[in-house]
VOTIVO-446581 format. One record per residue (C-alpha): residue in one letter; x, y, z. Coordinates in steps of 0.5 Angstrom, whole numbers. Each point is the difference from the previous one (the first is absolute). Layout:
<nuvos>
+---+-------+-------+-------+
: r :    xx :    yy :    zz :
+---+-------+-------+-------+
: A :     X :     Y :     Z :
...
+---+-------+-------+-------+
</nuvos>
This chain:
<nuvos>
+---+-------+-------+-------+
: r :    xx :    yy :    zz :
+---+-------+-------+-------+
: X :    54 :    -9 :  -146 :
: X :     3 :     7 :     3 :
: X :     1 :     1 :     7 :
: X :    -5 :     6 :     0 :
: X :    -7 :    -5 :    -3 :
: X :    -5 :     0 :     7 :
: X :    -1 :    -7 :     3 :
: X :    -6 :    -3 :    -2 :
: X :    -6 :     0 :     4 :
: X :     1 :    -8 :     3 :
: X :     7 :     3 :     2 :
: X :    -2 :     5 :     6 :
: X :     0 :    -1 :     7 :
: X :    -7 :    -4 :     2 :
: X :    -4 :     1 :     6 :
: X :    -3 :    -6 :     3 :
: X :    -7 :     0 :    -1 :
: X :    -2 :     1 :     8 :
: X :     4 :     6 :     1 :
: X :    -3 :     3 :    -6 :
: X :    -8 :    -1 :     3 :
: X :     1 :     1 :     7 :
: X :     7 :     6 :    -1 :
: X :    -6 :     5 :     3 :
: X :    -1 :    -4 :     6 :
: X :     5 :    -4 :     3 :
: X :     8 :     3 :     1 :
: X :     4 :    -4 :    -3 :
: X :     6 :     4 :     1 :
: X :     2 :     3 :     7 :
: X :     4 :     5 :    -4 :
: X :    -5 :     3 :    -4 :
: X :    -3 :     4 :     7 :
: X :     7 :     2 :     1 :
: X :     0 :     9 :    -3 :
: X :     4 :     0 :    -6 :
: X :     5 :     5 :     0 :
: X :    -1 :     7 :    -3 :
: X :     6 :     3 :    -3 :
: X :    -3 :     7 :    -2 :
: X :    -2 :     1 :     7 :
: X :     7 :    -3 :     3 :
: X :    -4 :    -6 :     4 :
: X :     4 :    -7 :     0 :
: X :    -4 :    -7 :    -1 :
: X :    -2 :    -3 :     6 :
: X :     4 :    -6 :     1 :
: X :    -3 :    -7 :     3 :
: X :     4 :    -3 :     6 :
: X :    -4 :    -5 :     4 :
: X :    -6 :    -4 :    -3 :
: X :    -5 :    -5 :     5 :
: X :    -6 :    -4 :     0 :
: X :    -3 :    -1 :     6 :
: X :     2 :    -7 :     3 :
: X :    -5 :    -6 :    -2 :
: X :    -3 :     0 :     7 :
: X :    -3 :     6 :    -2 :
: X :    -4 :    -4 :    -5 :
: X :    -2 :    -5 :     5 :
: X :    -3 :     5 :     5 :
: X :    -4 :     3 :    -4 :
: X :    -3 :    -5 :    -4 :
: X :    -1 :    -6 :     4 :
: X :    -6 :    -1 :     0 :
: X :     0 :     0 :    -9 :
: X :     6 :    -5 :     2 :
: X :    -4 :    -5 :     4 :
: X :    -6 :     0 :    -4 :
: X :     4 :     0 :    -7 :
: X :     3 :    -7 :     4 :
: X :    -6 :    -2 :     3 :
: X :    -5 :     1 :    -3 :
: X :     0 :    -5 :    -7 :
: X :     2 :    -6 :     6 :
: X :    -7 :     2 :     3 :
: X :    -3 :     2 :    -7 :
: X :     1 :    -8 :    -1 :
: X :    -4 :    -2 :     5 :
: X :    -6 :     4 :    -1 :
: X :    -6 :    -4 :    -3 :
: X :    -6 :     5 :    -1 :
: X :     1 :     3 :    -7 :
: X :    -3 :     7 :     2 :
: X :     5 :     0 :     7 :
: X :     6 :    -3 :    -5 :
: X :    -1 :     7 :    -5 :
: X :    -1 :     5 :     5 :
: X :     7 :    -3 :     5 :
: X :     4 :     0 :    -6 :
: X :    -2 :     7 :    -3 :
: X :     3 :     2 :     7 :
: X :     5 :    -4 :    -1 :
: X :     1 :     4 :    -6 :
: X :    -1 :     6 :     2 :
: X :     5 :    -1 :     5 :
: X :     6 :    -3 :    -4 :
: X :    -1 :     6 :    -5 :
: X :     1 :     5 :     6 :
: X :     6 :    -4 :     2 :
: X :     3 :     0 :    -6 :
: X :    -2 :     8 :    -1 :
: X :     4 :     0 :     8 :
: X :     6 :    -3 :    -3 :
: X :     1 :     4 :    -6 :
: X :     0 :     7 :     5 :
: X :     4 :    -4 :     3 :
: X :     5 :     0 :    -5 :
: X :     0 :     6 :    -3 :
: X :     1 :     5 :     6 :
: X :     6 :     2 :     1 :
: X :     4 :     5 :     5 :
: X :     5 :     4 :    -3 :
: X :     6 :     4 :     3 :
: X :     3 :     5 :    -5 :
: X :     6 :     5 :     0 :
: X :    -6 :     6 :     3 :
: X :    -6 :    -4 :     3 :
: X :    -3 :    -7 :     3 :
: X :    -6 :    -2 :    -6 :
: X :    -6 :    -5 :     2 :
: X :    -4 :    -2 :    -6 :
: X :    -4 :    -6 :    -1 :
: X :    -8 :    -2 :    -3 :
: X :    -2 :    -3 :    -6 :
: X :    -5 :     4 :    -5 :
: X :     0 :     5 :     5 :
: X :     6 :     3 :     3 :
: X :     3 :     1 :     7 :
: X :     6 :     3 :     3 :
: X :     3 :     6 :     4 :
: X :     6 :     3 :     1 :
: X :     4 :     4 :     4 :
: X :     7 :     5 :    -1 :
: X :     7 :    -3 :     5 :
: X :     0 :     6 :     1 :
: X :    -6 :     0 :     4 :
: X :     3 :    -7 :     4 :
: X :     1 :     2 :     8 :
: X :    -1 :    -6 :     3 :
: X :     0 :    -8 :    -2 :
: X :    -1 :    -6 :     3 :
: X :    -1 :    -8 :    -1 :
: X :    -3 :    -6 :     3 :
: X :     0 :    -7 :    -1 :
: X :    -4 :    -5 :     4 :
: X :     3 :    -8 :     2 :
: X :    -3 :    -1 :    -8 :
: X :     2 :     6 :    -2 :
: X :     8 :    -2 :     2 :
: X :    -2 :    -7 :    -4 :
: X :    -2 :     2 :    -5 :
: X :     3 :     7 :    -1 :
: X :    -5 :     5 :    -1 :
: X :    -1 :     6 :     5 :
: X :    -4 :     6 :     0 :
: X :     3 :     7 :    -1 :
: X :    -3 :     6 :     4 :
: X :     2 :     6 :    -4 :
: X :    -1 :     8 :     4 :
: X :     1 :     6 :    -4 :
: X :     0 :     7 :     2 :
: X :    -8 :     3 :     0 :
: X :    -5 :    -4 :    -1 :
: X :    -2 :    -8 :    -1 :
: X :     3 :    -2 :    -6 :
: X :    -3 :    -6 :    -5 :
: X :     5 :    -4 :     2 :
: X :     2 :     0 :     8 :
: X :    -2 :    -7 :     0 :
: X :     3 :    -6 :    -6 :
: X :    -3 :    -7 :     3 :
: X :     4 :    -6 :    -2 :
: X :     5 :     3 :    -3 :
: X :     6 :    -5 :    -3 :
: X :     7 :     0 :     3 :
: X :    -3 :     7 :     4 :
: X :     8 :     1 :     3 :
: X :     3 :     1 :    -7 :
: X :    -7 :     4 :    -1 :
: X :     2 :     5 :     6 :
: X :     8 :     0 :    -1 :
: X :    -2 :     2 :    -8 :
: X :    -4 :     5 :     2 :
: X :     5 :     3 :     5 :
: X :     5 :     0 :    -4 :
: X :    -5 :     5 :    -5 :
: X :    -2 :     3 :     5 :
: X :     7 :     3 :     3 :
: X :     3 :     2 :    -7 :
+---+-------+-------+-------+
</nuvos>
């Protein structure tokens, strides 16, 4: 067999099924909103520094209520002895868990990324999201943590740009904020 023979078909790289019917809806890789380096133009790659998902208290501040319902809701389905009152109680219990589910996957996939010339946000799931601002813009950055925060270790970063509000002046539930903000300075400064 010679060295110059094509591998044959089943030999190629495979991509999971998944990633090949929702590629166009969710970011599975960060790095792929990144600009791509021109070298005819003389523009280097952009270069990924610090990447972050929102911290898990951001998922349960905003979907409490799924999450109580989702919990809840099939004890109480059980007790229920009317069948009409049983059917409509569990399609909103249904409903509900759908959402959570919806709410947890969102969760998932939002991202904020800090590169070599810019802060990015991006999340959505079949929809798309996000904001981004240039560091050389930055010319005011602060953080906060709560009692909670400090425990759990997620703050809030408040980001002031020269000009106008930005997409990104306020990043809630951000895990680790302080290594966030030192990150984000030491880029800032270069």
């Amino acid at each position: 067999m010679a060295a110059t023979e094509p591998a044959p078909p089943a030999a190629r790289a495979r991509t999971p099924w998944v990633t090949r019917l929702l590629g166009k809806y969710i970011v599975w890789d960060p790095t792929t909103l990144l600009v791509p380096a021109r070298p005819d133009i003389g523009r280097p790659a952009e270069q990924l520094v610090y990447s972050e998902r929102r911290h898990l208290v951001a998922l349960l501040a905003g979907a409490w209520p799924e999450l109580f319902a989702a919990t809840i809701g099939p004890l109480l389905l059980v007790e229920l002895t009317s069948g009409t009152t049983q059917v409509l109680f569990g399609l909103v219990v249904f409903v509900l868990q759908v959402r959570l589910l919806w709410k947890i996957v969102e969760w998932a996939i939002a991202r904020i990324m800090i590169t070599d010339k810019r802060v990015i946000e991006f999340g959505g799931f079949l929809r798309r999201n996000g904001g981004s601002m240039p560091l050389g813009k930055l010319t005011d950055l602060s953080y906060h943590q709560s009692f909670p925060g400090l425990l759990l270790d997620y703050g809030m970063v408040r980001i002031e740009s020269a000009g106008q509000d930005q997409a990104l002046s306020r990043i809630r539930y951000l895990r680790y904020p302080v290594a966030f903000q030192q990150e984000l300075v030491a880029r800032a400064v270069k």
